[in-house]
DSSP file (Angstrom, degrees, kcal/mol; ACC not computed):
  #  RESIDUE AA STRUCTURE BP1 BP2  ACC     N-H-->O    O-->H-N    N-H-->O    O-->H-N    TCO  KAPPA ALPHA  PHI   PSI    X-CA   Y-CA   Z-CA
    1    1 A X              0   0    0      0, 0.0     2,-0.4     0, 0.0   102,-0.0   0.000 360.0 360.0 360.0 124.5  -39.5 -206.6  173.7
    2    2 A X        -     0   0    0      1,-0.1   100,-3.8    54,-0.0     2,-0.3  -0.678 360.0-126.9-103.2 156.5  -41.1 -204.5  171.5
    3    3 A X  E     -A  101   0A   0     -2,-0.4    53,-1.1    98,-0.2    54,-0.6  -0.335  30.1-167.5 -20.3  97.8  -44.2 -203.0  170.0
    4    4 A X  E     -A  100   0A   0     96,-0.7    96,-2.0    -2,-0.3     2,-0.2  -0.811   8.2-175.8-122.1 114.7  -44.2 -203.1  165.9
    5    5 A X  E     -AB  99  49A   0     44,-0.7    44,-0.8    -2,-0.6     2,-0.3  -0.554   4.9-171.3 -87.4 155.7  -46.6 -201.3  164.2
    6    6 A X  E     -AB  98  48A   0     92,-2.7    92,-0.7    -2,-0.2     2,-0.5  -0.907   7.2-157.8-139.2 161.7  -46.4 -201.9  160.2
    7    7 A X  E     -AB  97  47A   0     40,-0.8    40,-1.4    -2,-0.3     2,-0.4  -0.968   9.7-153.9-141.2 138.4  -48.7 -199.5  157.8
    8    8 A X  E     + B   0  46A   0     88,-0.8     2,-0.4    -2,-0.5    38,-0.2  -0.934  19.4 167.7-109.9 121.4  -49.4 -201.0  154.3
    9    9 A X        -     0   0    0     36,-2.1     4,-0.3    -2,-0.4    86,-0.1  -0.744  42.8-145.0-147.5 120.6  -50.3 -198.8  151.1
   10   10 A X  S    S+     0   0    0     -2,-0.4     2,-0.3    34,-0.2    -1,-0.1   0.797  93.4  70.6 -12.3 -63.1  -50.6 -199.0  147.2
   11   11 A X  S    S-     0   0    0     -3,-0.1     2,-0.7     1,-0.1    34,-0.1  -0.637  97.9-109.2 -98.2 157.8  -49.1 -195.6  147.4
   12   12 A X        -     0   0    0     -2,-0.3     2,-0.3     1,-0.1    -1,-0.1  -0.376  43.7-155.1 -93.2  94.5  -45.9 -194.4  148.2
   13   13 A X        -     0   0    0     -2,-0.7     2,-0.2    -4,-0.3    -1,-0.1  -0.430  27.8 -90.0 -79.3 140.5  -46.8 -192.8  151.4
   14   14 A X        -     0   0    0     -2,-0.3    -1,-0.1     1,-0.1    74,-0.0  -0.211  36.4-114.6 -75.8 142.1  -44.5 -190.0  152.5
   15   15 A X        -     0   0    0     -2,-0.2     2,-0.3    -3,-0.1    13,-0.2   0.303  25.7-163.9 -50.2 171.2  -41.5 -190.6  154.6
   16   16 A X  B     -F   27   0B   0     11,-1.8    11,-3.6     2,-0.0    34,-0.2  -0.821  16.4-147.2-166.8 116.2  -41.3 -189.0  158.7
   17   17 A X        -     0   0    0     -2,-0.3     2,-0.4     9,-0.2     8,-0.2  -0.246  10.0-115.1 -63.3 167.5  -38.2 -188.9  159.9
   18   18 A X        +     0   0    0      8,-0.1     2,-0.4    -2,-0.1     5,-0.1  -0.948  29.2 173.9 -82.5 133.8  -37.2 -189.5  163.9
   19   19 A X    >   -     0   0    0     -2,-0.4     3,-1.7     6,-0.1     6,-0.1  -0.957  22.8-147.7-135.1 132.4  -35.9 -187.0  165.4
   20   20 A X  T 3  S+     0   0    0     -2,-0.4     3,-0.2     1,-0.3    32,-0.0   0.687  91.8  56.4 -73.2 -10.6  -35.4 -187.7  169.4
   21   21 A X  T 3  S+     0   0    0      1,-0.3    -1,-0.3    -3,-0.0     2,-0.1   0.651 130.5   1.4-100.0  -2.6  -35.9 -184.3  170.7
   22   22 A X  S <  S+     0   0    0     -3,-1.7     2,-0.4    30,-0.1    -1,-0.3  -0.413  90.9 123.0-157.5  86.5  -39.5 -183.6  169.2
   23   23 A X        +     0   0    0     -3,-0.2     3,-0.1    -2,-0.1    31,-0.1  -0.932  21.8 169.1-133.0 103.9  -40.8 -186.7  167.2
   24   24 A X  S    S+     0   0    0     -2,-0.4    28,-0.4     1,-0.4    57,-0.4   0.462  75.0  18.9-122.3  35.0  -44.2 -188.4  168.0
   25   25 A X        +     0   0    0     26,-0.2    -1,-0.4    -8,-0.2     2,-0.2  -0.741  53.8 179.7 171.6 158.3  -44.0 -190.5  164.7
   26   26 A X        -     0   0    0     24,-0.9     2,-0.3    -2,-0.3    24,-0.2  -0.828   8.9-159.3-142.0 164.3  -42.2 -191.4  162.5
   27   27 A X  B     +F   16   0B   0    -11,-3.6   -11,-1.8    -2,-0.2     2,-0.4  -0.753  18.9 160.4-159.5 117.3  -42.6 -193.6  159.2
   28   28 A X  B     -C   48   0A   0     20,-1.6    20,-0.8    -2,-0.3     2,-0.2  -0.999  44.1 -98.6-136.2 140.7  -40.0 -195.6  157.2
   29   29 A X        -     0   0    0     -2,-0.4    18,-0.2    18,-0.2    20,-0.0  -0.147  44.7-105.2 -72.2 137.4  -39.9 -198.3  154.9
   30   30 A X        +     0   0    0     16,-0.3     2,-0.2    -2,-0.2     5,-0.2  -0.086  47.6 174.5 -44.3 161.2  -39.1 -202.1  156.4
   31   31 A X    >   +     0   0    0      3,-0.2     3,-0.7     1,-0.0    -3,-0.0  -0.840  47.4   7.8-171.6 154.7  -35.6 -202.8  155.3
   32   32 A X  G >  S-     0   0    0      1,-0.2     3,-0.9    -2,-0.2     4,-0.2  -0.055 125.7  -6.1  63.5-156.8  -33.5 -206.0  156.3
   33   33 A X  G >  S+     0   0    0      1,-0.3     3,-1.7     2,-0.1     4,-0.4   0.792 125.1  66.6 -49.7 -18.1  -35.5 -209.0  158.4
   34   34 A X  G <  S+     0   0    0     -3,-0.7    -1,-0.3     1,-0.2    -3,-0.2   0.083  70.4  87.1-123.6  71.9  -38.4 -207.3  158.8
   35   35 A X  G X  S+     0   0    0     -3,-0.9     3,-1.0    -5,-0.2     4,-0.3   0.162  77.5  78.0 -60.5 -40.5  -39.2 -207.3  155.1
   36   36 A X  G X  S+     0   0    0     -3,-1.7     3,-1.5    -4,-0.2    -2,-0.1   0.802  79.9  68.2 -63.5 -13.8  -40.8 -210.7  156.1
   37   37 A X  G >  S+     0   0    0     -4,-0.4     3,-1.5     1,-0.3    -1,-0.2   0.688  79.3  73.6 -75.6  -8.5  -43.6 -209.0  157.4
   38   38 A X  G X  S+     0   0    0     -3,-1.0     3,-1.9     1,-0.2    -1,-0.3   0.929  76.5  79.9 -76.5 -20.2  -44.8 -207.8  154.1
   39   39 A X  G <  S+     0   0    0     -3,-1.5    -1,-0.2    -4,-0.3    -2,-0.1   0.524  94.4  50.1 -63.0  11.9  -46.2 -211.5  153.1
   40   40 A X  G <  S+     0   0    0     -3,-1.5    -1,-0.3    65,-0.1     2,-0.2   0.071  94.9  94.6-112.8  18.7  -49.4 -210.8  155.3
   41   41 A X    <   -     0   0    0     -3,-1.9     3,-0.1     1,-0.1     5,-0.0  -0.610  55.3-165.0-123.3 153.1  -49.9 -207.1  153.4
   42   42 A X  S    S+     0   0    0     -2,-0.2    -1,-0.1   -34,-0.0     2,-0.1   0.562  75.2  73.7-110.7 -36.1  -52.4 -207.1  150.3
   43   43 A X  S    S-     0   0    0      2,-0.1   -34,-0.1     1,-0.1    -2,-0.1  -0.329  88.6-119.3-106.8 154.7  -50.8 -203.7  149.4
   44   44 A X  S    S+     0   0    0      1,-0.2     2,-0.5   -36,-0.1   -34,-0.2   0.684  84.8  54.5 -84.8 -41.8  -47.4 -203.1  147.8
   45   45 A X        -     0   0    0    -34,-0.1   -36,-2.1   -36,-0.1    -1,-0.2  -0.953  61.9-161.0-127.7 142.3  -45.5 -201.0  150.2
   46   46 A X  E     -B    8   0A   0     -2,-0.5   -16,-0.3   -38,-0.2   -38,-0.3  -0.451   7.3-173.3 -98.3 162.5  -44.9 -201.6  153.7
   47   47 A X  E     -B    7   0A   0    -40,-1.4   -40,-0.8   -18,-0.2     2,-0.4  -0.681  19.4-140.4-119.4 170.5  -43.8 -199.1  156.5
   48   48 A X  E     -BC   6  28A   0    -20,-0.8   -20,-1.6    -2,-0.2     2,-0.5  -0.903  24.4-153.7-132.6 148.9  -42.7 -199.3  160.3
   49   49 A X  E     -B    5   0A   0    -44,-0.8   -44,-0.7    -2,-0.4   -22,-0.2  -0.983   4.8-144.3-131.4 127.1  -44.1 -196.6  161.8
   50   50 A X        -     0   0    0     -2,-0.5   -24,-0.9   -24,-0.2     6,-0.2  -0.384   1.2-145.8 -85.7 165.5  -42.4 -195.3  165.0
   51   51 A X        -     0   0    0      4,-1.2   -26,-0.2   -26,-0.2     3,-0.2  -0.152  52.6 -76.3-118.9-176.8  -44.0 -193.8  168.3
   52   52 A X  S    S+     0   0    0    -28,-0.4   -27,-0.1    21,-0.3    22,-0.1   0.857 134.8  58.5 -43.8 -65.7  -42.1 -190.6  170.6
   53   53 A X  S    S-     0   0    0      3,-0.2    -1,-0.2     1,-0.2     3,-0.1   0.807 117.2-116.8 -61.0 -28.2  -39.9 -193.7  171.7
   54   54 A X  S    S+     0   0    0      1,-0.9    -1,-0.2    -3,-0.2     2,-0.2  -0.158  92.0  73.0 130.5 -86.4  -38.8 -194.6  168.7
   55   55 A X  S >  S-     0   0    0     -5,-0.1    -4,-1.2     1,-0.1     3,-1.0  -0.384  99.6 -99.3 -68.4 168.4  -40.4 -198.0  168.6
   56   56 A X  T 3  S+     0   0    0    -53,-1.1     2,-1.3    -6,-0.2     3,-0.5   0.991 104.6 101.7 -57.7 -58.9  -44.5 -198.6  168.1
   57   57 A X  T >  S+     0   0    0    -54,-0.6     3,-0.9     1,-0.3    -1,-0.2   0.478  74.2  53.0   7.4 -41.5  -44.1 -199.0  172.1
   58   58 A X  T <  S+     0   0    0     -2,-1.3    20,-0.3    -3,-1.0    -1,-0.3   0.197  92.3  65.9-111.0  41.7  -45.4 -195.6  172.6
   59   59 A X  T 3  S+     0   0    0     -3,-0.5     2,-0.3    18,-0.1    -1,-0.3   0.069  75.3 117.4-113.7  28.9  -48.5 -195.9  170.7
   60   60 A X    <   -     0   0    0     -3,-0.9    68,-0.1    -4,-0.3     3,-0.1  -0.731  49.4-162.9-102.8 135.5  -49.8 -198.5  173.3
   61   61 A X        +     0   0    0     -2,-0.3     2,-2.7     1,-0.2    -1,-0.2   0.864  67.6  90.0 -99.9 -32.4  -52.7 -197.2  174.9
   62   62 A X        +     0   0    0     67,-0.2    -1,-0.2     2,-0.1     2,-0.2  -0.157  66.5 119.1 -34.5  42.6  -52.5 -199.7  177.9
   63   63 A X  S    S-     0   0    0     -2,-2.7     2,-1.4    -3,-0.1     3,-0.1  -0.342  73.8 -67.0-132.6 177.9  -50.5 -197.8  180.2
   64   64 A X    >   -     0   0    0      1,-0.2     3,-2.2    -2,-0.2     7,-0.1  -0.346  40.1-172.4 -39.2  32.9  -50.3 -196.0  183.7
   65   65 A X  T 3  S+     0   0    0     -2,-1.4    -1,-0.2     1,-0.3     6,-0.2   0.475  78.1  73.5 -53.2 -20.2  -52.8 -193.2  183.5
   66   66 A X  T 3  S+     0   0    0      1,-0.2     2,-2.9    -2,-0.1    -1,-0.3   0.727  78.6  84.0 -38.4 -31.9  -51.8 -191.9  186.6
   67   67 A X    <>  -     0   0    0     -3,-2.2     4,-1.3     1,-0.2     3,-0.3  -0.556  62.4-169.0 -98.3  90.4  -48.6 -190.6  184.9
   68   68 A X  H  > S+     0   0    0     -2,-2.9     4,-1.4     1,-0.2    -1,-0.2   0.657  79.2  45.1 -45.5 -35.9  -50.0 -187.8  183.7
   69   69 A X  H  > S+     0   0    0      2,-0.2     4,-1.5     3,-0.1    -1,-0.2   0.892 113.8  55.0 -95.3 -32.5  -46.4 -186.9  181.1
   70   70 A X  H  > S+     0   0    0     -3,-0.3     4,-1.3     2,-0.2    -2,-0.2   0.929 109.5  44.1 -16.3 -70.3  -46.5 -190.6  180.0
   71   71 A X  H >X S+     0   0    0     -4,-1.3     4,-3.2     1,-0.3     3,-1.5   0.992 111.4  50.3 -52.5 -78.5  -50.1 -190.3  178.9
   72   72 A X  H 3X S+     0   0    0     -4,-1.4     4,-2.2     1,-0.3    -1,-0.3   0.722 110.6  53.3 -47.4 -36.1  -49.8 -187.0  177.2
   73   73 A X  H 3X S+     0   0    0     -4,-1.5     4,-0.6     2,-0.2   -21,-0.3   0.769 111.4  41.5 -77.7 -31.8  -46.7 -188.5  175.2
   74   74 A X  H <X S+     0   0    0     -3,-1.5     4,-2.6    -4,-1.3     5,-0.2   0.824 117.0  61.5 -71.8 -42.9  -48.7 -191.8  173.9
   75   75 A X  H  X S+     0   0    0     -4,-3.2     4,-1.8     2,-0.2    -2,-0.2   0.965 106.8  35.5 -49.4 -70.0  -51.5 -189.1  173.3
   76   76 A X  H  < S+     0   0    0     -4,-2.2     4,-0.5     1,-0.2     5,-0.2   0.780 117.8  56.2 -81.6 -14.7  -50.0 -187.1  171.1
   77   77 A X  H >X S+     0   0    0     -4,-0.6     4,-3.0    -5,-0.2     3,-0.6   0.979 111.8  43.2 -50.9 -61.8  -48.2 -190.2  169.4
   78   78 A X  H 3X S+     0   0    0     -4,-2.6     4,-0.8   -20,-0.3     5,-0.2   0.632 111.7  53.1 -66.6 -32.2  -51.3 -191.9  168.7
   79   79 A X  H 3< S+     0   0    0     -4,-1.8    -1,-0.2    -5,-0.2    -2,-0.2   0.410 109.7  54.1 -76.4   0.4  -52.9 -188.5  167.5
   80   80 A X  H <> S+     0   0    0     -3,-0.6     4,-3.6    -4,-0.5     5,-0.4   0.816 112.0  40.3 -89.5 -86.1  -49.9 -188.4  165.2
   81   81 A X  H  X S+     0   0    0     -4,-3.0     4,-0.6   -57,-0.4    -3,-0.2   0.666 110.4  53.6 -56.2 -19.6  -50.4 -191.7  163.7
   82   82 A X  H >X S+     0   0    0     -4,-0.8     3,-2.0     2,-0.2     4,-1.7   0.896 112.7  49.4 -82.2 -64.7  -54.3 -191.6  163.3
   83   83 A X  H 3> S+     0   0    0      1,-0.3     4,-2.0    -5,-0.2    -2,-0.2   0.921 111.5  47.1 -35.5 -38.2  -53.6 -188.1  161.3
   84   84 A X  H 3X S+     0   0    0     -4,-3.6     4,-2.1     1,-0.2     5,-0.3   0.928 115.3  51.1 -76.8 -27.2  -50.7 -189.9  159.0
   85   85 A X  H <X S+     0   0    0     -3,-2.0     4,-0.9    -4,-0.6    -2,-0.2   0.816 116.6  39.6 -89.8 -23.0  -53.6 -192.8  158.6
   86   86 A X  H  < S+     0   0    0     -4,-1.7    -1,-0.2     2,-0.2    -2,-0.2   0.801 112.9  52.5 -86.5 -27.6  -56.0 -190.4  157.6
   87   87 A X  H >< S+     0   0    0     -4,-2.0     3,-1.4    -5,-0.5    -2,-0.2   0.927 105.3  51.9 -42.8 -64.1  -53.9 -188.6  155.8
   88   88 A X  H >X S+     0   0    0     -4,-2.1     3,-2.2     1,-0.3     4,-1.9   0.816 101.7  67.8 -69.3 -44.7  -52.7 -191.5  153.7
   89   89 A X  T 3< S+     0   0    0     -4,-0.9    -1,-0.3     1,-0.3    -2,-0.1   0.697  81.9  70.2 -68.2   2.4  -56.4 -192.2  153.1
   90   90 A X  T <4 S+     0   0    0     -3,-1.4    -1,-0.3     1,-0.1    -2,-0.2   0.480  99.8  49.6 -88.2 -17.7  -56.7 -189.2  151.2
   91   91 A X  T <4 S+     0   0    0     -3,-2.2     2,-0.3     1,-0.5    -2,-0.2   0.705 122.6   3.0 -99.5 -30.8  -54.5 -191.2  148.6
   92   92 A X  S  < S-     0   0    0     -4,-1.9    -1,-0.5     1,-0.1     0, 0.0  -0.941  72.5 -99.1-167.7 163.5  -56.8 -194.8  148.5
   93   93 A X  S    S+     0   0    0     -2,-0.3    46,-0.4    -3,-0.1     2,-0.3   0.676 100.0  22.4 -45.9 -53.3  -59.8 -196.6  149.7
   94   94 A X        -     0   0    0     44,-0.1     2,-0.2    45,-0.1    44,-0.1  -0.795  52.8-155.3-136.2 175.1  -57.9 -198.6  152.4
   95   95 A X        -     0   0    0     42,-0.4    42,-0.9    -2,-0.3     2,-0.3  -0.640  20.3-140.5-139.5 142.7  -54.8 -198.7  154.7
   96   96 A X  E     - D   0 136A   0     -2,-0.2   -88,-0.8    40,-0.2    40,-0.2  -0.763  23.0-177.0-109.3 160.4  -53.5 -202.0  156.0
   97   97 A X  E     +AD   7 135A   0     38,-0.8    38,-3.7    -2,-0.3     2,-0.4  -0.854   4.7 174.4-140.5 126.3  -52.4 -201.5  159.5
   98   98 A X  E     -AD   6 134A   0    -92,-0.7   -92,-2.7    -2,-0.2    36,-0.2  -0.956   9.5-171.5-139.1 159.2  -50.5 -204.7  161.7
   99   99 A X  E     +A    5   0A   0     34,-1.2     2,-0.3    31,-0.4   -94,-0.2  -0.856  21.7 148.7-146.6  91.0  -49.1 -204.4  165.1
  100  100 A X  E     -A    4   0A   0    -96,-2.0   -96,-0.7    31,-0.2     2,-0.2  -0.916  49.9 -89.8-131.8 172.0  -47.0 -207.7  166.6
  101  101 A X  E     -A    3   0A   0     -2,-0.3   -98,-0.2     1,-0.2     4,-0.1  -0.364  50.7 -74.5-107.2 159.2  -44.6 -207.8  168.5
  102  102 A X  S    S+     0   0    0   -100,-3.8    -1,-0.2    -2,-0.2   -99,-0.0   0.089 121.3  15.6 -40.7 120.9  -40.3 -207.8  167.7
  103  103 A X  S    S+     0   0    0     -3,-0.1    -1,-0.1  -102,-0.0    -2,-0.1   0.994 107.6  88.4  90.8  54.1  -39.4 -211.2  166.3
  104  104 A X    >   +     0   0    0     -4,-0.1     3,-3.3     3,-0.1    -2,-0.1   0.073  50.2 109.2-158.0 -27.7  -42.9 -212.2  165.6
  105  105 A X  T 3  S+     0   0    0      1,-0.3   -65,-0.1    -4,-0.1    -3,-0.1   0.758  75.7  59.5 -66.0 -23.3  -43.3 -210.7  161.7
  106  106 A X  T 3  S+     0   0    0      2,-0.1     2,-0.3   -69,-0.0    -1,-0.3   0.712  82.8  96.6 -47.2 -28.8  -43.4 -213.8  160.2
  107  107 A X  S <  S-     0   0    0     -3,-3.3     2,-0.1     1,-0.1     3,-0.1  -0.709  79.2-115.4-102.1 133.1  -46.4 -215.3  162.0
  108  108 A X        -     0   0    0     -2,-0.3    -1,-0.1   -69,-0.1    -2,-0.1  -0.211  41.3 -96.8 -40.0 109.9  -49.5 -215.1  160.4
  109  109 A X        -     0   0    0      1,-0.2    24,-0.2    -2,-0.1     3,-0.1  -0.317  16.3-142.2 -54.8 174.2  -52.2 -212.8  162.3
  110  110 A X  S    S+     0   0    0     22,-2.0     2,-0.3     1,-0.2    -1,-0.2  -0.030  89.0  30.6-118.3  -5.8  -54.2 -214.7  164.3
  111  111 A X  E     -e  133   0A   0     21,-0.5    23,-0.9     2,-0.0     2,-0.3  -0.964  57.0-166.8-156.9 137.3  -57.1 -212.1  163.2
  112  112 A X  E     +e  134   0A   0     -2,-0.3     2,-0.3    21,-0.2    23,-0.2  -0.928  28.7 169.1-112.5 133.9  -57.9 -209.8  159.5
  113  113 A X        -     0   0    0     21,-1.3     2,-0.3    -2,-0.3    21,-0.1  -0.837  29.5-133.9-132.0 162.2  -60.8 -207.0  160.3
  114  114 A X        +     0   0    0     -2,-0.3     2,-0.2    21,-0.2    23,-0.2  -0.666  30.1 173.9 -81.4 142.6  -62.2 -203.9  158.3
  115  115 A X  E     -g  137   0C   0     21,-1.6    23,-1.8    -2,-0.3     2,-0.3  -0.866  31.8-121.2-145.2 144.0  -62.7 -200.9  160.1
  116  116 A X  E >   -g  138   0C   0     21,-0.3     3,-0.6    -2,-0.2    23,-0.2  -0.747  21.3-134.5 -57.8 126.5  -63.7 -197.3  159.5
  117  117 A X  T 3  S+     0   0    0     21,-2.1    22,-0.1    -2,-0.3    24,-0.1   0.239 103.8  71.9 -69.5   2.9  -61.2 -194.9  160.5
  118  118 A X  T 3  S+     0   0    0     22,-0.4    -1,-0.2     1,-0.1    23,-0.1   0.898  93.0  55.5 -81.1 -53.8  -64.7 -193.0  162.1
  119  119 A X  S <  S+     0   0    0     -3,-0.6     2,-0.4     2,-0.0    -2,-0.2   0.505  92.2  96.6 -77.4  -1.9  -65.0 -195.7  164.7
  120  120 A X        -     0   0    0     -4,-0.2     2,-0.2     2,-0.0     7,-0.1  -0.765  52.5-164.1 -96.4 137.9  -60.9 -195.0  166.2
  121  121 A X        -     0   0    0     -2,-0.4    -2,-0.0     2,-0.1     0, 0.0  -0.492  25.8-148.1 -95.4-171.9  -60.2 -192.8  169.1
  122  122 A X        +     0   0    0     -2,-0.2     2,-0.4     5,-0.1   -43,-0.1  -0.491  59.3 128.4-117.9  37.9  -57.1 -191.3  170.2
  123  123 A X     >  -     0   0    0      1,-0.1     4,-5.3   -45,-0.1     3,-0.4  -0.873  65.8-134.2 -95.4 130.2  -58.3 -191.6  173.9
  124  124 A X  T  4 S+     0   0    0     -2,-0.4    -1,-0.1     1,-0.2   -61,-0.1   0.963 115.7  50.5 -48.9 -36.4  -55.3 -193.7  176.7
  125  125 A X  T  4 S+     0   0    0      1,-0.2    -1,-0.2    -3,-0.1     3,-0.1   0.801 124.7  21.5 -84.4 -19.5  -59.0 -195.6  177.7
  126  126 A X  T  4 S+     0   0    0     -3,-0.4     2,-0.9     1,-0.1    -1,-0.2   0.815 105.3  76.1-104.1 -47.6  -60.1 -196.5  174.0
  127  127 A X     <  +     0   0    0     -4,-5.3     2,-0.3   -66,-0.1    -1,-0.1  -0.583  55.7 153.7 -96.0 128.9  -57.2 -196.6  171.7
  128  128 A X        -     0   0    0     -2,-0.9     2,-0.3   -67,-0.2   -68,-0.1  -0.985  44.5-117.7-139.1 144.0  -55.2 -199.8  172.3
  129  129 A X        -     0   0    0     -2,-0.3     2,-0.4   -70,-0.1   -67,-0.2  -0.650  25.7-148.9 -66.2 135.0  -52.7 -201.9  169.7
  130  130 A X    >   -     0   0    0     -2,-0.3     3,-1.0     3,-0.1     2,-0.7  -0.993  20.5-132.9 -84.9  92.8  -54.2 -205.4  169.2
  131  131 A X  T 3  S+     0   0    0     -2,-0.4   -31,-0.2     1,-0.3     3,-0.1  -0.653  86.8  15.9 -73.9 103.3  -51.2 -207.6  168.7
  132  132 A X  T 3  S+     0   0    0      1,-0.7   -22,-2.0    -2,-0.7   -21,-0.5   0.676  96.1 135.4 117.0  30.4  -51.1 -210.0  166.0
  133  133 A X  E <   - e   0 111A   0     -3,-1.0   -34,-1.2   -24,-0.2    -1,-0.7  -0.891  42.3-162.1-121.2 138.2  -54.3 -207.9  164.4
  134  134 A X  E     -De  98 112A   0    -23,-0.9   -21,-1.3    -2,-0.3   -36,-0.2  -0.925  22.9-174.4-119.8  83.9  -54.2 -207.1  160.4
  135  135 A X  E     -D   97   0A   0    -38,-3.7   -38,-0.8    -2,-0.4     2,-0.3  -0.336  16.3-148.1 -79.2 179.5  -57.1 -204.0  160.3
  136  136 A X  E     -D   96   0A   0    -40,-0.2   -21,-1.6   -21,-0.2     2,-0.5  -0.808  19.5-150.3-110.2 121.4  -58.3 -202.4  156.8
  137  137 A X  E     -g  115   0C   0    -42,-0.9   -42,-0.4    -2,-0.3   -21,-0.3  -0.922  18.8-177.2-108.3 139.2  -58.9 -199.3  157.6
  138  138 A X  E     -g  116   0C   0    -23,-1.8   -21,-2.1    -2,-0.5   -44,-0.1  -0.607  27.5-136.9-121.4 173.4  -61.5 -197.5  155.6
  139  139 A X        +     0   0    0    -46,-0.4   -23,-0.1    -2,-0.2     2,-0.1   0.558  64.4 109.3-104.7 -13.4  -63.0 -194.1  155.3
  140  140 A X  S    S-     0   0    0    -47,-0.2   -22,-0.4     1,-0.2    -2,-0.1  -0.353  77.7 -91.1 -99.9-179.6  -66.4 -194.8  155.0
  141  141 A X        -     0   0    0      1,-0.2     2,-0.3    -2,-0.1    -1,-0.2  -0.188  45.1-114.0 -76.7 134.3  -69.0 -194.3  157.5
  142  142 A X        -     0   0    0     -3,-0.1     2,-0.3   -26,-0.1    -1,-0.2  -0.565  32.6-110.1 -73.5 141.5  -69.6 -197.0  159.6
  143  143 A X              0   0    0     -2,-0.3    -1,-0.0     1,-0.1    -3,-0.0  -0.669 360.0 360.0-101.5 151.9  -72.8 -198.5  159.2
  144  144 A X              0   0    0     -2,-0.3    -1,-0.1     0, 0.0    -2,-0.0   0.117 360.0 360.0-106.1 360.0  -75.6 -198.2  162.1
């Protein structure tokens, strides 16, 4: 079973292919069954956004740290995908971002938050997928 991260945005965010010998993300629009996942999206087009693997799988921060080429491969995955999310916030106010797991996109999160894209890290000890979590991600400064 896998990881699926899903990206929602107003604007027509630009494609990232896979390519299996150098890719740590990737971004393509849902197609086929998991289309259903767009009834939990406030925003008009949906994405899947791929990891190094392929699947979300390797944007999971929960992982071995002792395997030091592991780490470094979710690392630069996860610094991949916070750059496309920041990126893409250069276009609008918010980002949707949901992460549940294969055979799951139908069901409802169990949880909607805002967040400022200030308050994510790309550290294996901080950044972890929340499954069955619907963020907003925002730009502005979190407040004190």
């Amino acid at each position: 079973m896998c990881y699926c991260v899903y990206i929602g945005a107003d604007a027509a965010l630009p494609l990232v292919g896979f390519d299996k010998t150098n890719s740590a993300f990737s971004l393509e629009p849902v197609a086929g069954w998991e289309t259903t996942v767009a009834q939990h999206f406030s925003k008009q087009n949906i994405y899947y956004a791929g990891s190094w693997q392929g699947c979300s799988c390797g944007f999971a921060g929960g992982i071995d740290l002792e395997d030091v080429a592991l780490v470094a491969k979710n690392l630069r995955s996860v610094r991949a995908l916070l750059a496309y999310l920041d990126s893409a916030l250069q276009l609008e106010d918010t980002i949707e971002f949901y992460t549940c797991w294969t055979g799951n996109q139908w069901q409802e999160p169990e949880q909607r938050r805002v967040e400022s894209m200030y308050t994510v890290r790309a550290e294996p000890a901080y950044f972890e997928l929340e499954e069955d979590v619907l963020i907003t991600f925002t730009r502005k400064q979190p407040s004190l």
